[in-house]
C-alpha positions as CSV (number, residue, x, y, z in Angstrom):
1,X,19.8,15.9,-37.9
2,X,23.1,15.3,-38.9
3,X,23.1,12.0,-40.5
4,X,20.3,13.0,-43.1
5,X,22.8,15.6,-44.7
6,X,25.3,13.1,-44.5
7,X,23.1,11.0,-46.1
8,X,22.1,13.2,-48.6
9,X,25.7,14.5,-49.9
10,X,26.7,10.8,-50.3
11,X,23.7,10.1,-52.3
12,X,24.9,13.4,-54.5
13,X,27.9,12.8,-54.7
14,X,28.9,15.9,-52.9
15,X,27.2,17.6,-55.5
16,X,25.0,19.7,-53.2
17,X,23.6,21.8,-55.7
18,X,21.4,18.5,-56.4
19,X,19.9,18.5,-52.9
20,X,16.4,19.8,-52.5
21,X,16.5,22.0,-49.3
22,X,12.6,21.9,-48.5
23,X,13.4,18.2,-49.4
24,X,15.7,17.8,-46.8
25,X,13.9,19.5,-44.3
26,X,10.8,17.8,-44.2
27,X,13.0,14.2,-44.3
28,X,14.8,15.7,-41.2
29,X,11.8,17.2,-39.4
30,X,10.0,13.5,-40.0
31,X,13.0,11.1,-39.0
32,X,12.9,13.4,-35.5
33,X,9.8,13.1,-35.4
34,X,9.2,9.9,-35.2
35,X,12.3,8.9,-33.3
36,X,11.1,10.8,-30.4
37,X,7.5,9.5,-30.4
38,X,8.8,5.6,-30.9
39,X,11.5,6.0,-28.5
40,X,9.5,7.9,-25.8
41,X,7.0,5.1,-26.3
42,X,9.3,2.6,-25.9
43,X,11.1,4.1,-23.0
44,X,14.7,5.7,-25.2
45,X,13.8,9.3,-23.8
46,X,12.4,8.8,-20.7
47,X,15.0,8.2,-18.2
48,X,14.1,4.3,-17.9
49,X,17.8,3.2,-19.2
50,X,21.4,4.4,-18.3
51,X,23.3,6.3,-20.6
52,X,26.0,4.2,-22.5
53,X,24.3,1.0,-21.2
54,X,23.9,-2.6,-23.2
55,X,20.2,-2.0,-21.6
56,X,20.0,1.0,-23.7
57,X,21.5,-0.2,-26.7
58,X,19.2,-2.8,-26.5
59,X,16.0,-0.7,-27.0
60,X,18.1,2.4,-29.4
61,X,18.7,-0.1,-32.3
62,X,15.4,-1.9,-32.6
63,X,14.0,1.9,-32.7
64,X,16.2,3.4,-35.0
65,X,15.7,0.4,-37.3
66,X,11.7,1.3,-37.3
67,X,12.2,4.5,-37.8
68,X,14.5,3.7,-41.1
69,X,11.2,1.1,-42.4
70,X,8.7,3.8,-41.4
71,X,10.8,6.8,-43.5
72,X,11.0,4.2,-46.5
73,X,7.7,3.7,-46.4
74,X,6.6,7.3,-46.6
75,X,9.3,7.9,-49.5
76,X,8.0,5.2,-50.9
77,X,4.6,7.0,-51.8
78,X,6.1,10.9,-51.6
79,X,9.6,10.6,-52.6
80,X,8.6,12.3,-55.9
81,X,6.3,15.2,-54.4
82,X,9.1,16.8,-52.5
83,X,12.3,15.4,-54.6
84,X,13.9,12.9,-52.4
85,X,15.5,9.7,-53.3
86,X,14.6,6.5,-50.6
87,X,18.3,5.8,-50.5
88,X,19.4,8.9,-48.8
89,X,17.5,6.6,-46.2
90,X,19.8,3.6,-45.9
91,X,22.5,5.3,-46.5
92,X,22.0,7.7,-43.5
93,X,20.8,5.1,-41.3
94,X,23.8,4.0,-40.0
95,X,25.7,6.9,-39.4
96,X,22.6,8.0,-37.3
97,X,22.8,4.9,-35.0
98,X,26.7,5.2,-35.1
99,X,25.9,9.0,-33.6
100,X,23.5,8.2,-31.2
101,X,25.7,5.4,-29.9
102,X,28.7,7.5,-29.9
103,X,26.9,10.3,-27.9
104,X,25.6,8.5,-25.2
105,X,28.9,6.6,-24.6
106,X,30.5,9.5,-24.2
107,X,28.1,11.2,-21.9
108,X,28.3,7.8,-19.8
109,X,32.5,8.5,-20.4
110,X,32.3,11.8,-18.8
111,X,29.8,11.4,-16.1
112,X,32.0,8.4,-14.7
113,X,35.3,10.9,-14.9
114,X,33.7,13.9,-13.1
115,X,32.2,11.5,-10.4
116,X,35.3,10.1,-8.8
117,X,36.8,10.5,-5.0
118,X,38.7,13.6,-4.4
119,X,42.6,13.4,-4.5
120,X,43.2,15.7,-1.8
121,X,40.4,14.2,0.5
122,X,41.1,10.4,-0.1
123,X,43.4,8.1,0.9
124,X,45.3,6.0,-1.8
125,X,44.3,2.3,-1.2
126,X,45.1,-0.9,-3.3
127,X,43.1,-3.6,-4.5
128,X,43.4,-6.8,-4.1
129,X,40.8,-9.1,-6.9
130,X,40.0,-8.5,-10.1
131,X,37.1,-10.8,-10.1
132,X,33.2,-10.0,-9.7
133,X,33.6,-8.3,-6.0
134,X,37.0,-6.6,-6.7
135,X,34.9,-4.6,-9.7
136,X,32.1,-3.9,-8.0
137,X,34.4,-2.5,-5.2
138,X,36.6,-0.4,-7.3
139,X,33.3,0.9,-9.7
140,X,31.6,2.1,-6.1
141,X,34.9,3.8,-4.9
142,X,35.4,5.5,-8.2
143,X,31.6,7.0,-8.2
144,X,31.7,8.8,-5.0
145,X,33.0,12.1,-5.2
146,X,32.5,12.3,-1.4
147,X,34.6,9.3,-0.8
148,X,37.2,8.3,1.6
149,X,38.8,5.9,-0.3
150,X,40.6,6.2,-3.9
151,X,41.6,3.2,-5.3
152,X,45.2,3.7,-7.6
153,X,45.8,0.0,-8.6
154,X,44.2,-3.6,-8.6
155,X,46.6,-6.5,-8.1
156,X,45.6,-9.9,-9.4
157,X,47.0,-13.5,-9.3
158,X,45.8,-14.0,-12.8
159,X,48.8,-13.1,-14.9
160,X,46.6,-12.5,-17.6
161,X,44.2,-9.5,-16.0
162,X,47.6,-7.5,-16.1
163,X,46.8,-4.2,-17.8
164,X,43.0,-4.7,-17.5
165,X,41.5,-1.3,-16.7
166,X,38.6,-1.3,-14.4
167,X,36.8,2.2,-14.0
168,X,40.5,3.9,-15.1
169,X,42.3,1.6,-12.5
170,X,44.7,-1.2,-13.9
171,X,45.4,-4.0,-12.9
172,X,49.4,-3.6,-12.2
173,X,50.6,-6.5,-11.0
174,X,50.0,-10.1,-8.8
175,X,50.4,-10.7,-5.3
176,X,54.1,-10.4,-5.3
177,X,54.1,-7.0,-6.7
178,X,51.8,-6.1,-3.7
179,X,54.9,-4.9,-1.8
180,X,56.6,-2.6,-4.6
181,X,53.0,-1.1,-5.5
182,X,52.5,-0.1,-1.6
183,X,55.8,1.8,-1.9
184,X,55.2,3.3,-5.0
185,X,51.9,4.6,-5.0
186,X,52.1,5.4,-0.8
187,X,49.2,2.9,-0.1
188,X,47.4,3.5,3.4
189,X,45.0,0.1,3.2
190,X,44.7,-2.7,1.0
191,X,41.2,-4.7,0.2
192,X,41.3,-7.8,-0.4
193,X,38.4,-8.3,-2.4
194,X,37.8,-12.5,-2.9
195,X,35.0,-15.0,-2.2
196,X,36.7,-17.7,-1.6
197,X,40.2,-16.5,-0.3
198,X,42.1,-18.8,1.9
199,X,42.4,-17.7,5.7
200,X,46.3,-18.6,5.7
201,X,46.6,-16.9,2.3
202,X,44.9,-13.6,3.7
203,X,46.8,-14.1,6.8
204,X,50.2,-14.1,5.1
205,X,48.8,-10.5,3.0
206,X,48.5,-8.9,6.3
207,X,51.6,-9.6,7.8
208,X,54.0,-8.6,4.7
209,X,51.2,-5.1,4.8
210,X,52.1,-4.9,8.5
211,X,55.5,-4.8,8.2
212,X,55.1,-1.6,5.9
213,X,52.6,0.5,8.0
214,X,49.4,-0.5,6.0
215,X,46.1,-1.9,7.0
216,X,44.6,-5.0,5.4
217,X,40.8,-6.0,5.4
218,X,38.7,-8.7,3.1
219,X,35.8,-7.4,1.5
220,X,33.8,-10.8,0.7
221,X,30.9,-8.6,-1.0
222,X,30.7,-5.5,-1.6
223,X,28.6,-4.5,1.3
224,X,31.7,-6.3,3.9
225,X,31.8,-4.1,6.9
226,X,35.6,-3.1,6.8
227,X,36.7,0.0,8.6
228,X,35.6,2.2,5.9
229,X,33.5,0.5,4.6
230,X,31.1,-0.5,7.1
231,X,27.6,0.1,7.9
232,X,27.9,3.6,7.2
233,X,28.4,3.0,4.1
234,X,26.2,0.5,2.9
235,X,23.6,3.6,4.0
236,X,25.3,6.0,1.3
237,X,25.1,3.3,-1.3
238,X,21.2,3.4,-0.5
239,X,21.2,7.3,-0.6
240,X,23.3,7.2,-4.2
241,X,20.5,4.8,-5.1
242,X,17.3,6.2,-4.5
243,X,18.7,9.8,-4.3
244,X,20.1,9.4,-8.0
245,X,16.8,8.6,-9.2
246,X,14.6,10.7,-6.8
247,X,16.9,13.7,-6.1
248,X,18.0,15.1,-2.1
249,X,15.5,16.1,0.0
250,X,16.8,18.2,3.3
251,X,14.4,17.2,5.6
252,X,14.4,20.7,7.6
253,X,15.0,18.3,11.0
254,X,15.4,20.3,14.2
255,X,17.2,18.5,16.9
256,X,15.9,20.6,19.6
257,X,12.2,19.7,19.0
258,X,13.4,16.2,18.8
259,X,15.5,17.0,22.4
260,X,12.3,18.7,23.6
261,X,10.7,15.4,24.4
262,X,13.3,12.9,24.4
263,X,16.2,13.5,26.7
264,X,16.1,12.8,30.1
265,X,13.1,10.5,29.6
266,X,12.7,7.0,30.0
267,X,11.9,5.9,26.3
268,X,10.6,2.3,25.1
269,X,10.8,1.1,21.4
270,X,8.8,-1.7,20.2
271,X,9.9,-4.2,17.3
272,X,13.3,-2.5,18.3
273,X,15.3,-5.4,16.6
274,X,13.2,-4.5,13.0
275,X,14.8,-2.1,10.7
276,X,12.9,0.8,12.0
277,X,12.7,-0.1,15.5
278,X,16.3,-0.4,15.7
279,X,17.3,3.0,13.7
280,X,15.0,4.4,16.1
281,X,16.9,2.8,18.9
282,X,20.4,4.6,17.5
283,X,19.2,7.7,17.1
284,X,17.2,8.1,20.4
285,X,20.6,7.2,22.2
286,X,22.1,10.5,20.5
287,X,19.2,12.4,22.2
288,X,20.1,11.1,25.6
289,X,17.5,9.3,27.0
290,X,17.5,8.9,30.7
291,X,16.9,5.0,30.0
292,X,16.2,3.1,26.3
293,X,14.2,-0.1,26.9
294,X,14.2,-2.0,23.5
295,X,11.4,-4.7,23.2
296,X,10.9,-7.4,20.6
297,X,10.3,-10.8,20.4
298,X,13.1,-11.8,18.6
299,X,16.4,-12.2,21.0
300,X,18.5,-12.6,18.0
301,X,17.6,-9.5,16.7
302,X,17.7,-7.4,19.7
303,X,21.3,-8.7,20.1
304,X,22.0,-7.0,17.3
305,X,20.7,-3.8,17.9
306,X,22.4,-3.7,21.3
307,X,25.6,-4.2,19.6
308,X,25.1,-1.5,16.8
309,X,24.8,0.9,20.0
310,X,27.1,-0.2,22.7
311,X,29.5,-2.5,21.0
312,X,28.0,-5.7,23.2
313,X,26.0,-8.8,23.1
314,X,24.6,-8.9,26.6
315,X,20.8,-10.1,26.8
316,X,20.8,-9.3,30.2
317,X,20.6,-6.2,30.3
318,X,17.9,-3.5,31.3
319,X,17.9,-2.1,28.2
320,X,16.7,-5.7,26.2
321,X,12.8,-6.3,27.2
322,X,11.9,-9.8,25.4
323,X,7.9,-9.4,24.5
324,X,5.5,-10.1,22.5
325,X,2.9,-7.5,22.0
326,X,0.2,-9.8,21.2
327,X,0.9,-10.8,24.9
328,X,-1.4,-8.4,26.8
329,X,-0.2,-9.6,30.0
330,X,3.4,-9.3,29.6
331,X,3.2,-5.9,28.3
332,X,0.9,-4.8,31.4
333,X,3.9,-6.4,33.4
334,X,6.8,-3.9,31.6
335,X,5.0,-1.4,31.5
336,X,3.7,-1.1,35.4
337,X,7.3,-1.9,36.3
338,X,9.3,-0.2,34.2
339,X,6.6,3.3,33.2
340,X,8.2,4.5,30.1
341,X,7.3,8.6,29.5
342,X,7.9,7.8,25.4
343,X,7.1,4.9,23.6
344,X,7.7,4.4,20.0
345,X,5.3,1.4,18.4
346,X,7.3,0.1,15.3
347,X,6.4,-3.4,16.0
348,X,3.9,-5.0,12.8
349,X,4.2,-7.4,10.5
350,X,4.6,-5.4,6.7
351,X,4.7,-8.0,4.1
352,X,1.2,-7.5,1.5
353,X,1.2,-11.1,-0.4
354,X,1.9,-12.6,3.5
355,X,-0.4,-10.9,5.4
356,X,-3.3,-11.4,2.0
357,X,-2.6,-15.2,2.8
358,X,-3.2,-15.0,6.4
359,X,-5.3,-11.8,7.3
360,X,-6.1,-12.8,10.9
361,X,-2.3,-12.7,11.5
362,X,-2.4,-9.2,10.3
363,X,-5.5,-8.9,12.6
364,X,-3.8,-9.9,15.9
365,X,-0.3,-8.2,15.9
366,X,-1.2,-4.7,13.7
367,X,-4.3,-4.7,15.5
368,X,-4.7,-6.3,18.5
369,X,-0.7,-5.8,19.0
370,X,-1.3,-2.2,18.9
371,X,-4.5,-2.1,21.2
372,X,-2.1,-4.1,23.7
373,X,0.4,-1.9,23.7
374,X,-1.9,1.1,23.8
375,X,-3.8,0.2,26.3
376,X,-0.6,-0.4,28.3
377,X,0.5,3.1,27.5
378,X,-2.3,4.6,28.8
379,X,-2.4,3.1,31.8
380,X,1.0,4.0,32.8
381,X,0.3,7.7,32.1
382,X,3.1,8.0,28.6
383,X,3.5,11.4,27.9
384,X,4.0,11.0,24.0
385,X,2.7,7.7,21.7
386,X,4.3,7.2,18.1
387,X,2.4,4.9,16.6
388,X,4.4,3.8,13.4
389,X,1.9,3.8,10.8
390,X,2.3,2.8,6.5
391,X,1.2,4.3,3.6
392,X,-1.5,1.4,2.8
393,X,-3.4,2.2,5.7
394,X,-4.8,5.4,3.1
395,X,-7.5,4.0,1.2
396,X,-6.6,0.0,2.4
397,X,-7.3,-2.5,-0.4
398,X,-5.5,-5.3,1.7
399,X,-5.3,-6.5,5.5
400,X,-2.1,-4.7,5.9
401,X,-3.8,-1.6,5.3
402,X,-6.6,-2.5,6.9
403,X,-5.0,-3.7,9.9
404,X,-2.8,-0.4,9.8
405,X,-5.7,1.8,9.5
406,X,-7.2,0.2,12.4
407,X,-4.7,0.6,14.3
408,X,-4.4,4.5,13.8
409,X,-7.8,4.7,14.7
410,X,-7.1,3.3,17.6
411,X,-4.4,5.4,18.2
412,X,-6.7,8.4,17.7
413,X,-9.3,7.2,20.1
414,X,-6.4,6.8,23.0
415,X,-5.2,10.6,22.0
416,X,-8.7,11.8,22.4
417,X,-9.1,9.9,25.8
418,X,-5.9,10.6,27.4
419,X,-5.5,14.3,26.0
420,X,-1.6,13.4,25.7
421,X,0.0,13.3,22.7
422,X,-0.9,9.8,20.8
423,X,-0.3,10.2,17.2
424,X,0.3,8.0,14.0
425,X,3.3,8.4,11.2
426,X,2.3,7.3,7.7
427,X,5.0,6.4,5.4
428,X,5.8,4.9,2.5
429,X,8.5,1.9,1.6
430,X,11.2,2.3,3.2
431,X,14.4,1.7,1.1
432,X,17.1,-0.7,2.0
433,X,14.9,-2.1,5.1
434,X,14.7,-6.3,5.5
435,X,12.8,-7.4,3.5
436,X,12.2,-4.8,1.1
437,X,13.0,-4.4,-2.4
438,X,16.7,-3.4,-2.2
439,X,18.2,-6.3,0.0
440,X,15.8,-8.9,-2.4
441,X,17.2,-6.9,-5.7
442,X,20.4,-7.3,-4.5
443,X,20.6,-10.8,-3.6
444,X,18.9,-11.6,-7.4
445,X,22.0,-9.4,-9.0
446,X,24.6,-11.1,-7.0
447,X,22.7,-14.6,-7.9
448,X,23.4,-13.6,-11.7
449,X,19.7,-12.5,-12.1
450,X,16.8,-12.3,-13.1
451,X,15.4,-9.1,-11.2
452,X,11.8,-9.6,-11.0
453,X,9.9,-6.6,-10.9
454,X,5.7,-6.5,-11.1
455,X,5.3,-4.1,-13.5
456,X,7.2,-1.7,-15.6
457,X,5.2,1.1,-14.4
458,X,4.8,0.4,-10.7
459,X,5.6,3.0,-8.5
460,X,6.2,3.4,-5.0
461,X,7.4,5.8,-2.4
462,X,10.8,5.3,-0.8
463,X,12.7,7.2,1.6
464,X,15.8,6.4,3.7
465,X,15.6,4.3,7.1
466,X,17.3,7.5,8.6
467,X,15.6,9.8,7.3
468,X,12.1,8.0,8.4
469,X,13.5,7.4,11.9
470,X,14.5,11.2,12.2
471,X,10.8,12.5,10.8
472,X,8.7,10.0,13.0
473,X,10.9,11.5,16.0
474,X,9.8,14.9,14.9
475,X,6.5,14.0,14.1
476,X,6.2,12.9,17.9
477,X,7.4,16.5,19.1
478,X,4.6,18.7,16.8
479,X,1.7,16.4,16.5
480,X,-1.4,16.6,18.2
481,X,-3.5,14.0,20.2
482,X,-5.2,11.7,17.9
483,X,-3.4,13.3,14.5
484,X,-1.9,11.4,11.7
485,X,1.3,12.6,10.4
486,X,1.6,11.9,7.2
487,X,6.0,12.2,5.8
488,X,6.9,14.0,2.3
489,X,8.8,11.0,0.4
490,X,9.2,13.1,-2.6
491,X,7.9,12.2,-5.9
492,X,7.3,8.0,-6.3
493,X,10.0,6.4,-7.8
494,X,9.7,3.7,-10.9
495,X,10.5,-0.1,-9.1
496,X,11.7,-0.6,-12.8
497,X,14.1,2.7,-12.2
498,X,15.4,1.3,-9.3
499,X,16.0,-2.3,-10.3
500,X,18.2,-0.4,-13.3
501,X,19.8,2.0,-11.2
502,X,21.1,-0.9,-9.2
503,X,22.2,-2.7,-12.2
504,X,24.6,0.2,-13.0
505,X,25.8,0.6,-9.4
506,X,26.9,-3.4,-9.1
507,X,28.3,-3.0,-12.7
508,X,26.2,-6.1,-13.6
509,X,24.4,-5.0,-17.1
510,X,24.5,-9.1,-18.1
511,X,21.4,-9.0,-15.1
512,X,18.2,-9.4,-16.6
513,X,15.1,-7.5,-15.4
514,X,11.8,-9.8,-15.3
515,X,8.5,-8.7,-15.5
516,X,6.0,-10.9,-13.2
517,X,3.3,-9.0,-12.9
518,X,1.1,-7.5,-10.2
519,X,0.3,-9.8,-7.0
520,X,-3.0,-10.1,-5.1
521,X,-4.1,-7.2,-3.5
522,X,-1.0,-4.8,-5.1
523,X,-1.6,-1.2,-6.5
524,X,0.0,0.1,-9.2
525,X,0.8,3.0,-7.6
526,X,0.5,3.7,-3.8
527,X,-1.4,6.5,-2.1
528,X,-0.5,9.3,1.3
529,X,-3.8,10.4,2.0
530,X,-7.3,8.9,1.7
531,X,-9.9,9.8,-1.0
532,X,-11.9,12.2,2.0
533,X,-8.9,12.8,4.3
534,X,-8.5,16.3,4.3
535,X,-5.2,17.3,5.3
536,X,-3.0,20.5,6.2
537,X,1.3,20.7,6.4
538,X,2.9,21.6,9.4
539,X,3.7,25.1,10.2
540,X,6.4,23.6,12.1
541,X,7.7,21.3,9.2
542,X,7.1,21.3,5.7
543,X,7.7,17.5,5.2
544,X,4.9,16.7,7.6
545,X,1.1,17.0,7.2
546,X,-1.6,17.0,9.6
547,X,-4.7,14.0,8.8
548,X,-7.3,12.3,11.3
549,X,-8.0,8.8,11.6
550,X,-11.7,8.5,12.4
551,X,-11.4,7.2,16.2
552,X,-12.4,3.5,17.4
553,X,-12.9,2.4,20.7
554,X,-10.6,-0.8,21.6
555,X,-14.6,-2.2,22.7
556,X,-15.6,-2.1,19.3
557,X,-13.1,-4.2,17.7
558,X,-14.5,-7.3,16.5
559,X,-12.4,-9.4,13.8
560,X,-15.6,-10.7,12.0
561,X,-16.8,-7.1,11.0
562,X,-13.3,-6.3,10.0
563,X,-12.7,-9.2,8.2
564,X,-16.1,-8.6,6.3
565,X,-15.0,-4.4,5.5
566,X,-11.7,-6.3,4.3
567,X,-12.7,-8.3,1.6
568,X,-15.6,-5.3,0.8
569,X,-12.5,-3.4,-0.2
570,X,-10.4,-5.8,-1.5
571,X,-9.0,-5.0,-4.9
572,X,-9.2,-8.8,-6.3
573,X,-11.0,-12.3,-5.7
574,X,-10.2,-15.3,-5.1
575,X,-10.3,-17.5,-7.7
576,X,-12.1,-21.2,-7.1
């Protein structure tokens, strides 16, 4: 819009007298035109690239440049019907690119100066590394308004980084200005942001720090846990992630429902060392439980859950129950001696391309694990049954939904039987979980890339591990016996968005993203609800719906005839 004119008084000579105005205006109208249809198809104007990126410049050029070849072409046979010259054409076609450049940059300039840590809730800090993990550090600092830290300098021992600016920081010295920059800029902490630095070197940056009042920690990656920036904070880098792309979503939680159930019962949490199972475990501590009995199979794992809650080790303890669920014995064992009230099933195995590999696995821990641990329940008399369920169970197309959906079923037969409250929670992904997509995307960025995502328009629900764990709690105050309580995740969210977004939070645009392409037994896009579910929201919570699983009697299991309805609805064959 403003280039053509541009264009146009150039051509003339300034002579504007010369200029056709219905001339211009159908160039103008046409050059928009078909810059927003080519760049919408190719992704420019729909939010798949970051403003001001390289990704983005990437895709603007090759656009603008057909548009220019396109708007010759039709001058080319019209120029004369509406009194137009083709060079107004080239001549504007750089100063339009030069615009659309400039404009983004500085919509990427003033997005990264309005999102920065307040000054008068922030504590001044230093930082130490200039390198890969240093920028990272100081970028993720700078973009949280909310933070706690505000970084005012970068030292370096490269003499050569001095004056190097990093998100509006510079780099102000070397180690031996370290002291004098403390001083100056009133410094509370100092991270010392390296790979590869030397214990007697970092030991030597702490006790010149201690001598002036100021704390020192190393910050190998960027997701260290130093005091700061701990655990806690590798969560609100997940929530900047997947909330930047699919907006906040307050979850209405009510603690007293959640209390209602919870405290002063004795509560037991299956595949408590998992990501789930151990969020679970931290929050139902907040609730106060008269006992927590965590169970898994994996002692490694539920050593560290213990020590996320209680700041110890110990395996023997009460609290750590080492169990398989596929062993029916051993859970009869626990649960006649120790007769939980709540119980909390978030043991499964979850991985698609795995389990399509091995079904029968999928068979005898999502399946059998859960009958096991059902059957258990029952017999004990537990009051309230969460049976963590997953979005693929709607509509399965692969033995982990198949083996999911059994498994609510079986959960709604035990409901129905017992008349106490036995229910299933479908969910989708859940983001920043092992194993999932935002631990494997970060591991690629921080290996120099390639991101390797399916397909560019894969989608997927995501929601936060905390925010799961705090609606499956709820879900388990206002279900009914045998229901499926299906979570709100929001709107599904591009893998391709996220594998960008994460790009521009590492500060690593020289990553690559990879198409592969979809995997046996993957859906484009994943489903809440089954083709004739019928379904209703809570009264009690608008994030939470009401299904029913068709119930199955534990009798009637039989892994033949499920094997058989598996590969009826499998999306795919097997190629021989």
């Amino acid at each position: 819009m403003v280039a053509l004119p541009i264009g146009f008084a150039l051509r003339y000579g300034g002579h504007l007298g010369a200029i056709s105005p219905s001339g211009i205006l159908i160039v103008i109208v046409t050059a928009i035109a078909l810059q927003i249809g080519i760049g919408a198809a190719c992704g420019l104007y729909r939010g798949r690239y970051s403003y001001g990126s390289f990704a983005e410049g990437k895709i603007l050029y090759p656009v603008t440049v057909v548009v220019t070849v396109l708007m010759l072409g039709i001058l080319l046979m019209f120029a004369w019907h509406i009194d137009v010259p083709r060079s107004v054409i080239l001549i504007a076609f750089p100063f339009a690119l030069l615009l659309m450049m400039v404009l983004r940059y500085i919509k990427r300039i003033i997005e990264d100066f309005t999102n920065r840590p307040s000054y008068e809730h922030s504590e001044p800090v230093i930082v130490y590394g200039a390198g890969f993990v240093g920028r990272a550090l100081v970028s993720n600092l700078m973009s949280d308004t909310n933070g706690t830290y505000r970084p005012v300098a970068i030292v370096d021992d490269d003499p050569s980084l001095r004056n190097a600016r990093i998100q509006s920081v510079s780099v102000l010295g070397t180690g031996a200005d370290l002291p004098s920059l403390v001083k100056r800029y009133h410094a509370t902490k100092v991270f010392v942001a390296m790979t590869d630095i030397r214990d007697t070197k970092f030991s030597r940056i702490r006790q010149s720090m201690r001598e002036l009042g100021v704390d020192v920690y190393r910050v190998k990656n960027i997701l260290s846990n130093i005091s700061g920036l701990n655990e806690d904070n590798v969560k609100d880098i997940n929530r900047h992630v997947i909330e930047g792309i699919r907006g906040k979503i307050d979850y209405q939680i009510k603690d007293e429902d959640i209390r209602s159930y919870i405290t002063g019962k004795r509560v037991l949490v299956t595949g408590a060392g998992g990501s789930i199972g151990s969020e679970l475990c931290r929050q139902i501590v907040d609730y106060n439980p008269s006992e927590l009995m965590m169970l898994d199979r994996d002692e490694t794992l539920l050593m560290d859950t213990r020590y996320t809650i209680w700041g110890d080790s110990n395996l023997n303890d009460p609290s750590v129950i080492l169990a398989d669920i596929r062993d029916q014995d051993a859970l009869h064992k626990v649960f006649s001696e120790r007769k939980p009230e709540v119980v909390f099933h978030a043991a499964a195995l979850k991985h698609v391309t795995a389990l399509e590999a091995y079904p029968e696995e999928a068979w005898k821990t999502n399946t059998l694990g859960t009958r096991n641990v059902l059957q258990a329940a029952s017999e004990v008399e537990v009051e309230v049954f969460v049976n963590v369920s997953t979005d693929k169970a709607a509509d399965p197309t692969t033995a982990l939904g198949q083996s999911k959906l059994t498994a609510e079923m079986l959960t709604s037969w035990f409901g129905d039987q017992t008349g106490k409250r036995y229910v299933s929670v479908r969910f989708g992904n859940v983001f920043g979980s092992r194993g999932s997509i935002k631990p494997l995307f970060t591991r690629q960025i921080m290996d120099g890339g390639p991101i390797t995502v399916t397909d560019m328009e894969a989608t997927r629900y995501f929601m936060l591990i905390p925010d799961a764990c705090l609606l499956v709690m709820t879900a388990g105050a206002i279900g009914a016996p045998g229901e499926v309580m299906v979570l709100d995740m929001g709107e599904p969210v591009k893998i391709y968005n996220v594998a960008e977004n994460l790009i521009r939070t590492y500060e690593r645009y020289d990553v690559e993203i990879k198409v592969t392409g979809l995997r046996a037994g993957e859906k484009l896009d994943e489903v809440l609800f089954g083709q004739s579910e019928d379904f209703e929201v809570s009264d009690r919570n608008p994030f939470i719906s009401h299904t029913h699983a068709e119930p199955k009697s534990p009798a009637s299991l039989d892994y033949s005839a499920w094997y058989e309805n598996y590969l009826d609805h499998r999306t795919y064959t097997v190629k021989k």
